[in-house]
N, CA, C and O atoms as a MOPAC input file, in Angstrom:
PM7 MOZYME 1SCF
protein

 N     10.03400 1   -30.76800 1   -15.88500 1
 C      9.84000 1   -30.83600 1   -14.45400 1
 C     11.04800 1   -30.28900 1   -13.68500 1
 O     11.13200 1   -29.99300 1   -12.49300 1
 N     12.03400 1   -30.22400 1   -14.73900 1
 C     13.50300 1   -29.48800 1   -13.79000 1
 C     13.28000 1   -28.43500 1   -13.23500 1
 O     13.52400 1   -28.00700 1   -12.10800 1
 N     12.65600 1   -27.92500 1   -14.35300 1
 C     12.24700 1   -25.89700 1   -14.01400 1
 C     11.87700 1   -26.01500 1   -12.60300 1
 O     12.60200 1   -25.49200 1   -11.75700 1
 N     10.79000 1   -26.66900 1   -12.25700 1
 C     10.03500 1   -26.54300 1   -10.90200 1
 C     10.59600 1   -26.88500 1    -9.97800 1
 O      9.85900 1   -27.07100 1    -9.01000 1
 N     11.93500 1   -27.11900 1    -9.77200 1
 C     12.56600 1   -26.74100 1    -8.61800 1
 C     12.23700 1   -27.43100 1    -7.60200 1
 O     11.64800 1   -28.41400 1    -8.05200 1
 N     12.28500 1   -27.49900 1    -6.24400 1
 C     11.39200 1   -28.67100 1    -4.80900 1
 C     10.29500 1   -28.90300 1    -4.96600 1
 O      9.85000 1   -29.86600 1    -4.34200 1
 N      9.45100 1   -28.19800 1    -5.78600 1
 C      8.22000 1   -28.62700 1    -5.94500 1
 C      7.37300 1   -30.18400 1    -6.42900 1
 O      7.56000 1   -30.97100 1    -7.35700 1
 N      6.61400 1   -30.14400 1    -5.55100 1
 C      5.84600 1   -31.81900 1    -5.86700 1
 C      5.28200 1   -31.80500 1    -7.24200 1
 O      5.38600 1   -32.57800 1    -8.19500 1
 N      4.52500 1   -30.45800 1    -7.00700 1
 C      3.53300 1   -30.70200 1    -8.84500 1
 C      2.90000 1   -29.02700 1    -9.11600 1
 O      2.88800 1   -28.06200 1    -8.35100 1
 N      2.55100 1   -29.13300 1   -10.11100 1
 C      2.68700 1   -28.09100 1   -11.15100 1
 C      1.48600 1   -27.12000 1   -10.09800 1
 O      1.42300 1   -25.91900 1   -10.35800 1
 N      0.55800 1   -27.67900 1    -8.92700 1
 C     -0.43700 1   -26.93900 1    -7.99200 1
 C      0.81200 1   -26.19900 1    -6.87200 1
 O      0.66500 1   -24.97700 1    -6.83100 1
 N      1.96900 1   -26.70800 1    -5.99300 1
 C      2.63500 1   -26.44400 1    -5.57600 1
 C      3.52000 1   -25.26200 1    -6.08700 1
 O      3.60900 1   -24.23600 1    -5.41300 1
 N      4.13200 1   -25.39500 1    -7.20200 1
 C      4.43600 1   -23.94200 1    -7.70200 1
 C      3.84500 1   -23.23800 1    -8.08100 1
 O      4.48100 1   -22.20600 1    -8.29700 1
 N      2.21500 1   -23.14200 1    -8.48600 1
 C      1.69300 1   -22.07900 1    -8.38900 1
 C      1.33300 1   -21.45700 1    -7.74100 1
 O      1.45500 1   -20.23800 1    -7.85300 1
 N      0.56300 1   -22.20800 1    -6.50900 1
 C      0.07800 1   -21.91900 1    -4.98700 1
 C      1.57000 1   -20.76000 1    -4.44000 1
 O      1.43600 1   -19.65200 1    -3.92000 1
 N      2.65600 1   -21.33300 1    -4.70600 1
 C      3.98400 1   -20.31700 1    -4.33500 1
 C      4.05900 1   -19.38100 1    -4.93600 1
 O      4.57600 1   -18.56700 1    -4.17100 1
 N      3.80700 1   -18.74300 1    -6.20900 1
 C      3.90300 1   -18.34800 1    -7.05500 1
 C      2.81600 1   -17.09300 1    -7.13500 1
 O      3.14400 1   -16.05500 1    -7.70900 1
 N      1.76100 1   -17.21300 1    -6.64700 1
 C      0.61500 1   -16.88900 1    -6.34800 1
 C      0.23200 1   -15.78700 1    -4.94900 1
 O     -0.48100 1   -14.80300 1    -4.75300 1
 N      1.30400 1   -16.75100 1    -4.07700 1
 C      1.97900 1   -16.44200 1    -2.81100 1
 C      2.35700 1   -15.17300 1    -2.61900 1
 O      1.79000 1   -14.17000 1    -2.18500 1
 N      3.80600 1   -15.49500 1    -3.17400 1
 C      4.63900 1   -14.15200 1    -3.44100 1
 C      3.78100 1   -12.91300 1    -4.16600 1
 O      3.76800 1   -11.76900 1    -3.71200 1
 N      3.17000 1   -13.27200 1    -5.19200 1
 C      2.37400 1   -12.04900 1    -5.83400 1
 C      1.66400 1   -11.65800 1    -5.30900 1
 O      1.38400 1   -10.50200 1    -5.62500 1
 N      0.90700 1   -12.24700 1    -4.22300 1
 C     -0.22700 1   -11.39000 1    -3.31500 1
 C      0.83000 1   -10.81400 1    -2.24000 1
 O      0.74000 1    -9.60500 1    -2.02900 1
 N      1.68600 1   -11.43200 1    -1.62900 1
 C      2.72900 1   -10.62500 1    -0.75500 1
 C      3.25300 1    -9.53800 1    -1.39500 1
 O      3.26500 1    -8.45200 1    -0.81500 1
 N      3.73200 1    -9.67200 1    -2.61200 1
 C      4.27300 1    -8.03100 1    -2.92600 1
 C      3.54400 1    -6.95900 1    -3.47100 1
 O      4.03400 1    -5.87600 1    -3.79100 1
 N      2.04900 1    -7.37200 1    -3.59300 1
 C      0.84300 1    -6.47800 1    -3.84200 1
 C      0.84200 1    -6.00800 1    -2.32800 1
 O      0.92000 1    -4.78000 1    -2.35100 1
 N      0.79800 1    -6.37800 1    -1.27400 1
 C      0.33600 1    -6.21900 1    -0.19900 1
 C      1.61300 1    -5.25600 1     0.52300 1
 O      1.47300 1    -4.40700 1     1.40400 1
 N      2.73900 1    -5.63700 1    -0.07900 1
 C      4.13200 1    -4.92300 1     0.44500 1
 C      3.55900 1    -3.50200 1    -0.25800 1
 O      3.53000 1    -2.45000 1     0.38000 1
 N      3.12900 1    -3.60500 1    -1.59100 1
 C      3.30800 1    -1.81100 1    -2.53200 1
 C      2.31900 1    -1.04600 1    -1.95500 1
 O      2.53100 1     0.16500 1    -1.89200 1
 N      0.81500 1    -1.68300 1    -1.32100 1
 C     -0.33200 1    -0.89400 1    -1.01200 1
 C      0.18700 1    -0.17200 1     0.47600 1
 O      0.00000 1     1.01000 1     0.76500 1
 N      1.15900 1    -1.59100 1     1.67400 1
 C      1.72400 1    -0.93800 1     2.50500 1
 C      2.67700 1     0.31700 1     2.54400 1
 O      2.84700 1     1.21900 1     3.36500 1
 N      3.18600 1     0.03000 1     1.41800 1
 C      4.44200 1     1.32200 1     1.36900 1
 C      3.62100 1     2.54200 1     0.68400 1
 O      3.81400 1     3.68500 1     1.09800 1
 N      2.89000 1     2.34200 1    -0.15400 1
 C      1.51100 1     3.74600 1    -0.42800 1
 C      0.97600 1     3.88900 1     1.32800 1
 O      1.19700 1     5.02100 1     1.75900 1
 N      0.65900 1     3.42100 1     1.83400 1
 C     -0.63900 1     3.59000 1     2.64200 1
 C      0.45900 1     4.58500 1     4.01100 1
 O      0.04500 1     5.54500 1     4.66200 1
 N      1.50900 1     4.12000 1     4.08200 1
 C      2.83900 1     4.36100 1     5.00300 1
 C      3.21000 1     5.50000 1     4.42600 1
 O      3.40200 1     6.33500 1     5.31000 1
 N      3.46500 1     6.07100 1     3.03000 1
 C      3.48400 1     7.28200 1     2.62900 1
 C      2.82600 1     8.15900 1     3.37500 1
 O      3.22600 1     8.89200 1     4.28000 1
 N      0.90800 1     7.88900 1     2.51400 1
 C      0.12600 1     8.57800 1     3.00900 1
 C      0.27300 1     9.27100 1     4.13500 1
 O      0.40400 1    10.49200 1     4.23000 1
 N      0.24600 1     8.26500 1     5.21800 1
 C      0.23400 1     8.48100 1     6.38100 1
 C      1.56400 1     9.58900 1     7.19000 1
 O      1.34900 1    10.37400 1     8.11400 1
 N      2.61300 1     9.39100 1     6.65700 1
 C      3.70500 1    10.55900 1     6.60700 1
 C      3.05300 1    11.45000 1     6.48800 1
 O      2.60100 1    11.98100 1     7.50300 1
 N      2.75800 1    11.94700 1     5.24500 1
 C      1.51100 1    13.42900 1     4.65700 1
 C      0.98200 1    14.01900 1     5.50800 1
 O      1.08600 1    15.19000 1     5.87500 1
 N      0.21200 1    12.95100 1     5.94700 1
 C     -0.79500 1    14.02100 1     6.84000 1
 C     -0.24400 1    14.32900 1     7.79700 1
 O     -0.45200 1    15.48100 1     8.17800 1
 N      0.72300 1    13.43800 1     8.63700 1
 C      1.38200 1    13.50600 1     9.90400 1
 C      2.49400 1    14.90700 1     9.55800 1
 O      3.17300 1    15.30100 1    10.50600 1
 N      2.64000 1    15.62000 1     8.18600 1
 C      3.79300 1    16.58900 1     7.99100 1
 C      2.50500 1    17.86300 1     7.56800 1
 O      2.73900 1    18.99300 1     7.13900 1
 N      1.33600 1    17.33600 1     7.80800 1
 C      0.63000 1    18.98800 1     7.32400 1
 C     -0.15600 1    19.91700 1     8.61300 1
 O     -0.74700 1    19.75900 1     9.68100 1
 N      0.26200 1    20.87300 1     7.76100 1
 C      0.44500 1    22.46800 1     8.77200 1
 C     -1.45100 1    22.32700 1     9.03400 1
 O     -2.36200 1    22.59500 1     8.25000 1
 N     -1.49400 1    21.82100 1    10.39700 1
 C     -2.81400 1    22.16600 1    10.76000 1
 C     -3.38900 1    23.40100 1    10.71900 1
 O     -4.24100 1    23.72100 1     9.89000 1
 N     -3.05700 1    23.95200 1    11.38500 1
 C     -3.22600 1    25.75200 1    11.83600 1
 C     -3.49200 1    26.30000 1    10.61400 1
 O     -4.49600 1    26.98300 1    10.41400 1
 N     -2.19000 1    25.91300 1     9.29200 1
 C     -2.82800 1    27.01800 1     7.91000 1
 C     -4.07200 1    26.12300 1     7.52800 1
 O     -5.04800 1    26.72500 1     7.07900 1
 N     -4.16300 1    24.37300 1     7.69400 1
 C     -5.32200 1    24.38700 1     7.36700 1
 C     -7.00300 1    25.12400 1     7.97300 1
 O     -7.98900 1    25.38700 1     7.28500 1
 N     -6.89900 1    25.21600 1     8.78200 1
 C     -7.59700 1    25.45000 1     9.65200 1
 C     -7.83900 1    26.95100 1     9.13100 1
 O     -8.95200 1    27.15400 1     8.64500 1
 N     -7.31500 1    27.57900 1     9.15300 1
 C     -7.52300 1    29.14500 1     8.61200 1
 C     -7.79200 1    28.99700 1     7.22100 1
 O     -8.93500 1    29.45300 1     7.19500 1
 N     -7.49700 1    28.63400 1     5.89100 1
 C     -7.51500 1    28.37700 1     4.89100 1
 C     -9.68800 1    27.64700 1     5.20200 1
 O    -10.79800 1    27.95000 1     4.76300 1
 N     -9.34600 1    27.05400 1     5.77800 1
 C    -11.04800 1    26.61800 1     5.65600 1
 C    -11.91500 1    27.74900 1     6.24200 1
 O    -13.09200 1    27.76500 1     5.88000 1
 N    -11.55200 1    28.55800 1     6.97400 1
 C    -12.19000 1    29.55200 1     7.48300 1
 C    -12.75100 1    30.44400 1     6.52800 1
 O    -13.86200 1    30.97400 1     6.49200 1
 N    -11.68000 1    30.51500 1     5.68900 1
 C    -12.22900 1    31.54400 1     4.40900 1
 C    -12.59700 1    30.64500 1     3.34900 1
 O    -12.13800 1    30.99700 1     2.26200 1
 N    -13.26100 1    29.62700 1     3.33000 1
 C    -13.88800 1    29.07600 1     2.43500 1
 C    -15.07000 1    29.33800 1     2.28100 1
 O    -15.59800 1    29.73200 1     3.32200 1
 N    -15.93900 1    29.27200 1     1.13300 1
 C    -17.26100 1    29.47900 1     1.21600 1
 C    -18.28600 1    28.41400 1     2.45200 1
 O    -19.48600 1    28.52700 1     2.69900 1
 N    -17.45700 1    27.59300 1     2.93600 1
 C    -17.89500 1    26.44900 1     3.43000 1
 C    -18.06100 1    26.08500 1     5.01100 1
 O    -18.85500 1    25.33500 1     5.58000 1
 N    -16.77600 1    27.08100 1     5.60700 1
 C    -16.07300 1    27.27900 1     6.64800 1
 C    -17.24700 1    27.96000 1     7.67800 1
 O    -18.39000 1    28.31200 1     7.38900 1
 N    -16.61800 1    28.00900 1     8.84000 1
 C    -17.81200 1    29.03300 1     9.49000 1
 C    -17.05400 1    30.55400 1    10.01300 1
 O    -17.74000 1    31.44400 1    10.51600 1

């Protein structure tokens, strides 16, 4: 019971434990998603825009 630290009972440190792991899942998808979002905010509209023109797809 030393290990567990302030904790009341063995539901309390997991519930914490549990905690943190969904918080730093949620920190890594933010710092992907915050990338992403850089990306697009750094791409050359204009060559896209011409680049689709000459696509088979483009008009």
């Amino acid at each position: 019971m030393r290990a567990m630290g302030n904790h009341d009972s063995v539901d309390d440190l997991l519930t914490q434990v549990l905690q943190e792991y969904r918080m730093a899942q949620l920190r890594a998808e933010a710092d992907k998603l915050r990338n992403r979002l850089r990306d697009i905010g750094q791409t050359d509209v204009e060559a896209l825009v011409e680049r689709l023109g000459h696509s088979p797809y483009g008009g």
